[in-house]
C-alpha positions as a Markdown table, in Angstrom:
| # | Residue | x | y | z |
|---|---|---|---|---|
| 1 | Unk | 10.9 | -45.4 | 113.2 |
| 2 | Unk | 9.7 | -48.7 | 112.3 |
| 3 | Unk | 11.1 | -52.3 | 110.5 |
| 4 | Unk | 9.0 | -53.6 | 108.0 |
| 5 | Unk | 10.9 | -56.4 | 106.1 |
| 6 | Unk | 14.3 | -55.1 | 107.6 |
| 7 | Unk | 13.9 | -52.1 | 106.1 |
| 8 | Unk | 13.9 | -49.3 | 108.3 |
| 9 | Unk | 10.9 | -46.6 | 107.7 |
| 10 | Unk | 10.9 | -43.3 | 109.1 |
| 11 | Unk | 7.8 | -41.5 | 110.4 |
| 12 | Unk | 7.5 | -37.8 | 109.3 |
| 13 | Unk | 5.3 | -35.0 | 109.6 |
| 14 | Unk | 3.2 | -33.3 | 106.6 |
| 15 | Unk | 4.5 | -29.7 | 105.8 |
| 16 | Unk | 0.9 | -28.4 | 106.8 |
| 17 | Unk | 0.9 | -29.8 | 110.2 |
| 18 | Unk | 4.7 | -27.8 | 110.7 |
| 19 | Unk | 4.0 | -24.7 | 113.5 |
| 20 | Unk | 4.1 | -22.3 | 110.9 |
| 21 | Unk | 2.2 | -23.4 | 108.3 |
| 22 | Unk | 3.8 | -24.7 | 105.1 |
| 23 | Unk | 6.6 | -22.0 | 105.5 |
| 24 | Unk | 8.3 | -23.6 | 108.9 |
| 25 | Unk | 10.9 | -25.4 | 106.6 |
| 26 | Unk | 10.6 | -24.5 | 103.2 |
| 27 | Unk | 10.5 | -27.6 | 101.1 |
| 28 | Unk | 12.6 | -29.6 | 103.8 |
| 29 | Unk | 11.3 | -32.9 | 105.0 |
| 30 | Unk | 10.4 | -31.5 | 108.9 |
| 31 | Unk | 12.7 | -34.6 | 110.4 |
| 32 | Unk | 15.5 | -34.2 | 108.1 |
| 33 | Unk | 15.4 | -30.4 | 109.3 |
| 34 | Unk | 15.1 | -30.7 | 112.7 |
| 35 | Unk | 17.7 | -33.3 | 112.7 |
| 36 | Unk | 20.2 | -31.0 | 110.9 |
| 37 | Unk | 20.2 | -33.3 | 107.2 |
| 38 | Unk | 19.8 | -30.5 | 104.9 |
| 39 | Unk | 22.6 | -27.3 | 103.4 |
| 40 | Unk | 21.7 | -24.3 | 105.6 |
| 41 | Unk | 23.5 | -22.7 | 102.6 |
| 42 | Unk | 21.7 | -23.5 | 100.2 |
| 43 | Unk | 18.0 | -22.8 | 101.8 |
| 44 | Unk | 16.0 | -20.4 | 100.7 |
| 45 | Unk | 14.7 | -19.6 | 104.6 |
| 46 | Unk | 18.8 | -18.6 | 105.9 |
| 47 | Unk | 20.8 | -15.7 | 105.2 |
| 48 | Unk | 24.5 | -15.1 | 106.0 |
| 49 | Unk | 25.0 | -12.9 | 109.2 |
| 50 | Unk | 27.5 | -10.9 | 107.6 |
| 51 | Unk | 25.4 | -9.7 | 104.7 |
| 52 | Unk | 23.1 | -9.1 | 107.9 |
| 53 | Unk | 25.7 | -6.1 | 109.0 |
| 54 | Unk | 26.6 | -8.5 | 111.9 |
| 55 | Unk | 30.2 | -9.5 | 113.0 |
| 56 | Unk | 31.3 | -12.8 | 112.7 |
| 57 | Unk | 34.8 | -14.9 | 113.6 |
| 58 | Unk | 35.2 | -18.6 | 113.1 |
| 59 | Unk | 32.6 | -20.6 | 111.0 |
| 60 | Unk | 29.2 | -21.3 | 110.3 |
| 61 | Unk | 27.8 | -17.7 | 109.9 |
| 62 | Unk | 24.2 | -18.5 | 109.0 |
| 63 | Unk | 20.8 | -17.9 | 110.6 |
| 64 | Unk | 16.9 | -18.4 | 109.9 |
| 65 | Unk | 15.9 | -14.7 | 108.3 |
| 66 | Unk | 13.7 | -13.9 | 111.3 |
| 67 | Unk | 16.7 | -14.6 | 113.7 |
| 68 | Unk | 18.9 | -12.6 | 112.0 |
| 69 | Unk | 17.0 | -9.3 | 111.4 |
| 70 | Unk | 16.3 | -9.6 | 115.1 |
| 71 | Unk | 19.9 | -10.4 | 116.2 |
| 72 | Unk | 20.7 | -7.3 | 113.9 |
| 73 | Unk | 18.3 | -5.3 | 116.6 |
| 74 | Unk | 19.8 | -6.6 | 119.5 |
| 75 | Unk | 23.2 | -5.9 | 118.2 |
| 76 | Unk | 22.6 | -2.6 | 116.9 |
| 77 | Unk | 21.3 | -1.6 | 120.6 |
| 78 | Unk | 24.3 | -3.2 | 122.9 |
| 79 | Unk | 27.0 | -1.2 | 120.1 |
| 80 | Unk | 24.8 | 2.1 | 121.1 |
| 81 | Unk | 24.7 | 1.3 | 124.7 |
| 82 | Unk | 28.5 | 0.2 | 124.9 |
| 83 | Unk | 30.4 | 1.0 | 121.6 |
| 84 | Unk | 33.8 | 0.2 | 122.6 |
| 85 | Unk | 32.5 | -3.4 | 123.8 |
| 86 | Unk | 33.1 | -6.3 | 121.3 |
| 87 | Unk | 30.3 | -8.5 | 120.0 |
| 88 | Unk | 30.8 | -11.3 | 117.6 |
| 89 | Unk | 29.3 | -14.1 | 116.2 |
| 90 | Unk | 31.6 | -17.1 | 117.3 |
| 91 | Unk | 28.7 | -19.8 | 115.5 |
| 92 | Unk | 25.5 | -20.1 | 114.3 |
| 93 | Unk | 23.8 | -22.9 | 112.5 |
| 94 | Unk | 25.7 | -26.5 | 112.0 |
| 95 | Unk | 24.1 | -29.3 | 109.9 |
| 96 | Unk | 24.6 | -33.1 | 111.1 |
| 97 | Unk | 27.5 | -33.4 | 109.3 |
| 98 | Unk | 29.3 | -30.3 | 110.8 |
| 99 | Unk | 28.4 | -31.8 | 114.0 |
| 100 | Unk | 29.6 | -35.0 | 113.4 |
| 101 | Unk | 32.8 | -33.8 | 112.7 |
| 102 | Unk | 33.1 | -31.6 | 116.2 |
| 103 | Unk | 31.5 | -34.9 | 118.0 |
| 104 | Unk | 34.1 | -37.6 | 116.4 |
| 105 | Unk | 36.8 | -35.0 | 116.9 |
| 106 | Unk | 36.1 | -35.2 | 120.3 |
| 107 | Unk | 35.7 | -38.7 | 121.1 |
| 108 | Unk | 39.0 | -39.8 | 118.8 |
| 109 | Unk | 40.7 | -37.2 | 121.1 |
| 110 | Unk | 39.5 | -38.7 | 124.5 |
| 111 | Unk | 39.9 | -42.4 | 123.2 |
| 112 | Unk | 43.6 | -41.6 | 124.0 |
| 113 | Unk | 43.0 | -41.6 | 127.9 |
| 114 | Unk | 43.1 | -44.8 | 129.3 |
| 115 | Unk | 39.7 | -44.6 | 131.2 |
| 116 | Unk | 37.8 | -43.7 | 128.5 |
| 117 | Unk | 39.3 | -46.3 | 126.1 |
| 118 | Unk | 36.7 | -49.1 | 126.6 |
| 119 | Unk | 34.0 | -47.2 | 127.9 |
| 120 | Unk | 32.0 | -45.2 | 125.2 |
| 121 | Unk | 29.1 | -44.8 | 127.1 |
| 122 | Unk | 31.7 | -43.0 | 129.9 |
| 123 | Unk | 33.2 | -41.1 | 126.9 |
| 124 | Unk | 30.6 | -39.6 | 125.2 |
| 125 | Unk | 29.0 | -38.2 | 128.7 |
| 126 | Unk | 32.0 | -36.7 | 128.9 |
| 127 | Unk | 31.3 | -35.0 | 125.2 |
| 128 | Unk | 27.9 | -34.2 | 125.9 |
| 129 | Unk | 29.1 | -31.9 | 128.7 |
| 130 | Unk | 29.4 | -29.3 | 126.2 |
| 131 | Unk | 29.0 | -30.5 | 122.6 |
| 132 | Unk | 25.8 | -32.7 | 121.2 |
| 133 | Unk | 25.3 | -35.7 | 119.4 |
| 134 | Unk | 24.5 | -35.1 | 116.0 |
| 135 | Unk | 20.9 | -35.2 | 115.1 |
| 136 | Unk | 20.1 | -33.6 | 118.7 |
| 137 | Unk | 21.7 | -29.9 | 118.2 |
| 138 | Unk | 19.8 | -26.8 | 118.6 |
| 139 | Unk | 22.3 | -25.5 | 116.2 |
| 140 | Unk | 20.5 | -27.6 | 113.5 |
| 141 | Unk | 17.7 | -25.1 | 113.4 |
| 142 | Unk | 18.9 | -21.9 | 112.3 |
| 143 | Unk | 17.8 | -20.3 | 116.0 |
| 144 | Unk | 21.2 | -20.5 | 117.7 |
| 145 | Unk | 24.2 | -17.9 | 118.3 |
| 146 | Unk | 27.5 | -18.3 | 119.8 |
| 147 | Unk | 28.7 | -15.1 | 120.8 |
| 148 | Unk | 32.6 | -14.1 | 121.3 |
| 149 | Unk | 34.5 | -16.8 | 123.2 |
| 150 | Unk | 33.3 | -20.4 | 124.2 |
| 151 | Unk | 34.1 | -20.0 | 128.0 |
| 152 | Unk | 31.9 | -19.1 | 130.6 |
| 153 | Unk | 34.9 | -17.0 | 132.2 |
| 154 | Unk | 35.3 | -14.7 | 129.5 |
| 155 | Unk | 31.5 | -13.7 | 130.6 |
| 156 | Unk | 33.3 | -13.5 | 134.2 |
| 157 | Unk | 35.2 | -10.1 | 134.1 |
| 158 | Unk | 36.0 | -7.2 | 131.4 |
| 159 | Unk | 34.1 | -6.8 | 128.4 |
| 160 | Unk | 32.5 | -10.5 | 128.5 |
| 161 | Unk | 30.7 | -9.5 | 131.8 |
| 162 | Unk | 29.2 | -6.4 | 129.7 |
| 163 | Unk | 27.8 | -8.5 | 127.3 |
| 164 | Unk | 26.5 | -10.7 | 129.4 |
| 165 | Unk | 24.9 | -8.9 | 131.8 |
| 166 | Unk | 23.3 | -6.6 | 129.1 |
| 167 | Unk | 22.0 | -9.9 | 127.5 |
| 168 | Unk | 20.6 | -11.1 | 131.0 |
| 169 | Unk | 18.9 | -7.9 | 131.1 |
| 170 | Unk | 17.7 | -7.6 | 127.6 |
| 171 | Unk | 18.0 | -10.2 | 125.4 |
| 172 | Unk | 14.1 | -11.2 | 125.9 |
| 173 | Unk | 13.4 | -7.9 | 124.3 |
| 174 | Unk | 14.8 | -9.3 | 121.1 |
| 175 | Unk | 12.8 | -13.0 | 121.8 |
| 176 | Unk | 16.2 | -14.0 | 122.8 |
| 177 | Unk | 17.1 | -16.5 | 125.2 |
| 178 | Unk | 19.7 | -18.3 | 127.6 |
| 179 | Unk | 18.7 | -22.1 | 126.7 |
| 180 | Unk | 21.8 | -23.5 | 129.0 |
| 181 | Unk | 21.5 | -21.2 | 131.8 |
| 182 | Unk | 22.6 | -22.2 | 135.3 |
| 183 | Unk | 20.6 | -24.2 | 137.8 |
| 184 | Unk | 19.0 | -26.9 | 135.8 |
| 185 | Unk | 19.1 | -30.4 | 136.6 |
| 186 | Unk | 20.1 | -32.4 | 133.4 |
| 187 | Unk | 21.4 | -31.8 | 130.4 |
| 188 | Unk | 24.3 | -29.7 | 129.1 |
| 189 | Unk | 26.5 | -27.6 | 131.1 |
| 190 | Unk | 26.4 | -24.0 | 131.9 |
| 191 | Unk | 26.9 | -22.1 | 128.1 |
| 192 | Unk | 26.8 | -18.3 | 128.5 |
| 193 | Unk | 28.1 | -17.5 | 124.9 |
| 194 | Unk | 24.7 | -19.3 | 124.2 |
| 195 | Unk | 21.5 | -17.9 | 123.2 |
| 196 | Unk | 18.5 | -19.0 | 121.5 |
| 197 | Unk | 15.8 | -17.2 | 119.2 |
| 198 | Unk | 13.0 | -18.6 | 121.2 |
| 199 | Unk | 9.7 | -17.3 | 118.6 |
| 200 | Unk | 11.3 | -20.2 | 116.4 |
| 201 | Unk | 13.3 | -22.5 | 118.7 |
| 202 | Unk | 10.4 | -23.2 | 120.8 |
| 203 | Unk | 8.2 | -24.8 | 118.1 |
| 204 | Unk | 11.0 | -26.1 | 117.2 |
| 205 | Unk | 11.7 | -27.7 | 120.6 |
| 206 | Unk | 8.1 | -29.0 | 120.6 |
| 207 | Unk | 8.0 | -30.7 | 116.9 |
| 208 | Unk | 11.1 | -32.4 | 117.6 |
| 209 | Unk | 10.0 | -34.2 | 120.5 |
| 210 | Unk | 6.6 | -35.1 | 118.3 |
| 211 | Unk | 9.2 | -36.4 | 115.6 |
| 212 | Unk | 11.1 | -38.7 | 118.0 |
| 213 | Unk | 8.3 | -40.4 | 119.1 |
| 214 | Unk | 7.8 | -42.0 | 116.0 |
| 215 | Unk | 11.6 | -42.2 | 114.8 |
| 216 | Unk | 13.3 | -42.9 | 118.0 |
| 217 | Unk | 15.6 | -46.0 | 117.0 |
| 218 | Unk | 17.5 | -43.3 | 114.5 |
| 219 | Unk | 19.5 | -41.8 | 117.0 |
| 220 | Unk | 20.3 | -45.3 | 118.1 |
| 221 | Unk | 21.7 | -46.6 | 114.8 |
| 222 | Unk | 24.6 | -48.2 | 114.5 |
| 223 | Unk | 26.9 | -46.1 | 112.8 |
| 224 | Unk | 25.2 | -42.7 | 113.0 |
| 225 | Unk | 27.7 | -40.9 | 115.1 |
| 226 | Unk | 30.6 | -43.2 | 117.6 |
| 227 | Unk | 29.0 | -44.5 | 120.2 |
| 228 | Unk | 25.3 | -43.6 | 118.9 |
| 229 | Unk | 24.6 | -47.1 | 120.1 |
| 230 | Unk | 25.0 | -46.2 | 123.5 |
| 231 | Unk | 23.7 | -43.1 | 124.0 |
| 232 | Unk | 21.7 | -42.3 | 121.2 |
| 233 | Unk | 18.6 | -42.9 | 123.8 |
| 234 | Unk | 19.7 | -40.3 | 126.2 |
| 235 | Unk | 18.9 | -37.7 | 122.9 |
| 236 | Unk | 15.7 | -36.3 | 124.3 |
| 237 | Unk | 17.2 | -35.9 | 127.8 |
| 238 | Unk | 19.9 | -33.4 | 126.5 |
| 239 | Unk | 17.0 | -31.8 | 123.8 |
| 240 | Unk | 15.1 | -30.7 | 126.3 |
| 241 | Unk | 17.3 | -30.3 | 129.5 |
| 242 | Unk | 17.4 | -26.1 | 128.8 |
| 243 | Unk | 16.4 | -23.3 | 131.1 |
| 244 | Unk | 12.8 | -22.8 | 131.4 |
| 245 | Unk | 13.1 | -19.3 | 130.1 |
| 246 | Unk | 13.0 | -21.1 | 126.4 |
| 247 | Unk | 10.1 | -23.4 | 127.1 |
């Protein structure tokens, strides 16, 4: 990003240069992709999971076509291999707004305690344990899954520890892939019930990085998200603090 006359100009990337050819984001602006500014509903690259044949709870049931014919696979395989076991898609894809609305949510709620009160930078670490900022969510890219329950004990014992050890074996088969595994040194928790269609994420990963370089100040605009002043900058430390199995 750049000022020229106070006007704030943001650097992009041509459609051609895009890791797939002109095809990586359909008509969509690569940035204004990437960053999650754009109706996954309404493009013409996304299809709903359901009409996909796989189950779904909660909201945001959408997926890049290539994720979900191979998400299909994968769950077609673990419902052969253990067809009493439950499998559900808890999330998929959220655009910037959706995850502005999780992220404010969240930091209204912990601007009750009295220690985070006049502390954002305190208070949205404590957020970004868990949830992003918006602009910075793998979610954005049509690659991600949350599968069955949000807690890393449910994966523990039972019919979680079924599905996850069957994905810690397998997943890769499906290009598949734990991006918040354990053991890594920054970035967001632990997230079992996460997993990441690496053929696509991975570009992904790499032209996001390429598009922050030249559009950095963005994520540190005032207004863009509570408390994006403060913490805006630490956006490529949580991007690309993920298990090197996704690199």
């Amino acid at each position: 990003m750049a000022l020229a006359g106070g006007v704030i100009l943001f650097v992009s990337l041509p459609l051609s240069s895009t890791p797939y050819g002109d095809n990586s984001y359909g008509t969509t602006d690569p940035f204004m992709y990437l960053t999650g500014r754009f109706d996954p509903y309404r493009h013409p690259l996304f299809v709903k999971l359901t009409a996909a044949g796989i189950p779904c709870r909660g909201d945001h049931h959408i997926l890049r076509e290539e994720a979900a014919r191979a998400l299909k696979l994968l769950y077609d395989d673990f419902i052969r291999e253990h067809p009493k076991a439950p499998f559900w898609v808890q999330s998929s894809t959220r655009n910037f707004e959706s995850q502005r609305v999780i992220w404010e949510k969240k930091w209204r709620r912990l601007g009750e305690e009295r220690r985070f009160r006049t502390d954002p930078k305190a208070r949205g670490l404590s957020i970004l344990t868990y949830s992003s900022m918006p602009g910075t969510s793998r979610h954005h890219w049509g690659t991600e899954v949350d599968l069955n329950v949000l807690r890393n004990d449910y994966f523990e014992r039972g019919e979680g520890r079924v599905l996850y050890q069957w994905l810690l074996k397998n997943a890769h088969r499906y290009g598949f892939c734990q991006p918040y595994g354990a053991g890594r040194n920054e970035g967001y928790s632990e997230e079992r019930w996460h997993w990441s269609y690496m053929p696509l994420s991975r570009d992904f990963l790499a032209h996001w990085n390429r598009l922050y370089d030249g559009n950095g100040g963005f994520f540190v605009r005032k207004g863009l998200f509570s408390g994006s002043e403060q913490l805006g900058v630490l956006a490529p430390v949580y991007v690309n603090g993920i298990s090197e199995c996704c690199r």
